[in-house]
N, C-alpha and C positions, 0 to 999 in steps of 0.2 A: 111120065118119061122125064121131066123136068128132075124130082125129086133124086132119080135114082142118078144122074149125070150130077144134080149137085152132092149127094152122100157120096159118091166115087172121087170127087174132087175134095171132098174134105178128109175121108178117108186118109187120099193117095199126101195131103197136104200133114194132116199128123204122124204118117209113118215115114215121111222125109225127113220131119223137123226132129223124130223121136230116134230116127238113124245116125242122123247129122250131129245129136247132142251123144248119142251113145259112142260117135268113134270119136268125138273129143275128149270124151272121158278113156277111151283107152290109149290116145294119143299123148295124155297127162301121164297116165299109168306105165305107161312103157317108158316115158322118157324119163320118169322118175323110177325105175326100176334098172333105166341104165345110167345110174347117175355115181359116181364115183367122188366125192369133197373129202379132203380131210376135215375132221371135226371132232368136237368132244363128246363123249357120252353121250348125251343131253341133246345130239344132233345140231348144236350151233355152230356154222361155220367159221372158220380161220379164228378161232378162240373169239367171237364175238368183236373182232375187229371188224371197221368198216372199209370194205373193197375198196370204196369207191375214193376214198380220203388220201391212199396210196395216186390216187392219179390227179383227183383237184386239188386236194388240199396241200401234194406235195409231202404227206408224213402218214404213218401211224396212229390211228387215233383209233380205243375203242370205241363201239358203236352204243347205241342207247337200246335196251330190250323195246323200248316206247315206238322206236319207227326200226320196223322189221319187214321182211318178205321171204314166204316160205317157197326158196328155191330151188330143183335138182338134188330134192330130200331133205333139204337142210334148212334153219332159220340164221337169217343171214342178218346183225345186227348195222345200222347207219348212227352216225351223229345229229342228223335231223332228216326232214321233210324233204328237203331237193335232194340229198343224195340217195335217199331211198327211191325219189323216183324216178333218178336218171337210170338206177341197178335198175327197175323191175322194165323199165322202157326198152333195155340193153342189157341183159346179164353176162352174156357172155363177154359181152365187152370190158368190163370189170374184171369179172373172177376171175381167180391167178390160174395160171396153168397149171397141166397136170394135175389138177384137184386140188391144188394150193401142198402138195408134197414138192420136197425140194429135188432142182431139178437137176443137181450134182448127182446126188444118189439115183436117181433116173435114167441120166446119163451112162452110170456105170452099173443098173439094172437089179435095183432092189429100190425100195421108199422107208424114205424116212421121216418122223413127224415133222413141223418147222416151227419157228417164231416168230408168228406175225410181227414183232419189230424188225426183225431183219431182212430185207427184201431189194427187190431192184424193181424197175420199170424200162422197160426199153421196147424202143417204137409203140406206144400204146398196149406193150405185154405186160402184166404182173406177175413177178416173181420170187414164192416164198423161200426162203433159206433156213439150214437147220442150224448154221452159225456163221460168225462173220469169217473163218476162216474158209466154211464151205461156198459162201457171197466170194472169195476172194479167188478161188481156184475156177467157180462157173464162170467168170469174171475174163482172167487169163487166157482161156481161149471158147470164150459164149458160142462162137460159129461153128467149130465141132462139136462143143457141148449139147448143142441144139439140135441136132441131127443124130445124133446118137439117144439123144432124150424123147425125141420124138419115133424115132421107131421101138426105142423099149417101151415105149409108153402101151404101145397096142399090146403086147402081153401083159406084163405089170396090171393093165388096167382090167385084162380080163381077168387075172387074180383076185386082183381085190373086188370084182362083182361077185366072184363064186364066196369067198370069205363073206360078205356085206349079206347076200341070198342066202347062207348058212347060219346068220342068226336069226 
């Protein structure tokens, strides 16, 4: 009687831990299946700039391929060791919005690529720009820009999953 209450316990102990690790694996898999970044071919994100350099370090700086983290599809390049591991600690806290697409064209409901040199930051946001003239008009009036960016954003972005799932 012993035998068969301990196989029932270790049974029931395997098929928890083998559940448990299976919808992790599909919790990985969905959220990287709803992941939307701009990137280049090669799936590096924001052209191999480092997110996180836009917020410590105050500037643009590409990242090193040497400290990376593969995030929401993408490999995300840093300048060194700490700032890769404030990103994987916090990614979302980092990553530009809207996918790192500019948030003018967003705003007015199409996307456009950007460059990571051109950007803003506000209240803890990062924001990629297609140019300093398009920085200059999000700029002029951000408070409607942002409200209009953020409700395009829910179509647009279901575009570009159906596009991103179709290759």
């Amino acid at each position: 009687m012993k035998n068969i209450a301990r196989n029932l316990l270790i049974v029931s102990a395997i098929l928890v831990s083998s559940l448990g690790a299976y919808s992790l694996y599909l919790a990985k898999q969905d959220y990287s299946a709803d992941s939307v970044i701009f990137n280049t071919s090669k799936n590096i994100a924001i052209n191999g700039y480092d997110t996180v350099a836009y917020q410590k370090q105050k500037t643009a700086l590409r990242g090193d391929p040497d400290f990376q983290v593969d995030w929401a599809g993408s490999i995300w390049f840093f300048i060194n060791i700490e700032n890769r591991d404030i990103f994987a600690a916090a990614p979302k806290n980092y990553a530009p919005l809207f996918g790192g697409y500019d948030p003018l064209g967003i705003s007015k409901g199409y996307t456009n690529p950007t460059d990571p040199e051109i950007y803003t930051v506000k209240a803890g946001q990062t924001f990629l720009h297609y140019s300093p003239e398009y920085r200059e008009a999000w700029e002029i009036d951000r408070g409607r820009n942002l409200i209009l960016a953020n409700s395009n954003w829910v179509f647009l972005r279901e575009q570009l999953l159906e596009m991103q799932n179709d290759e």
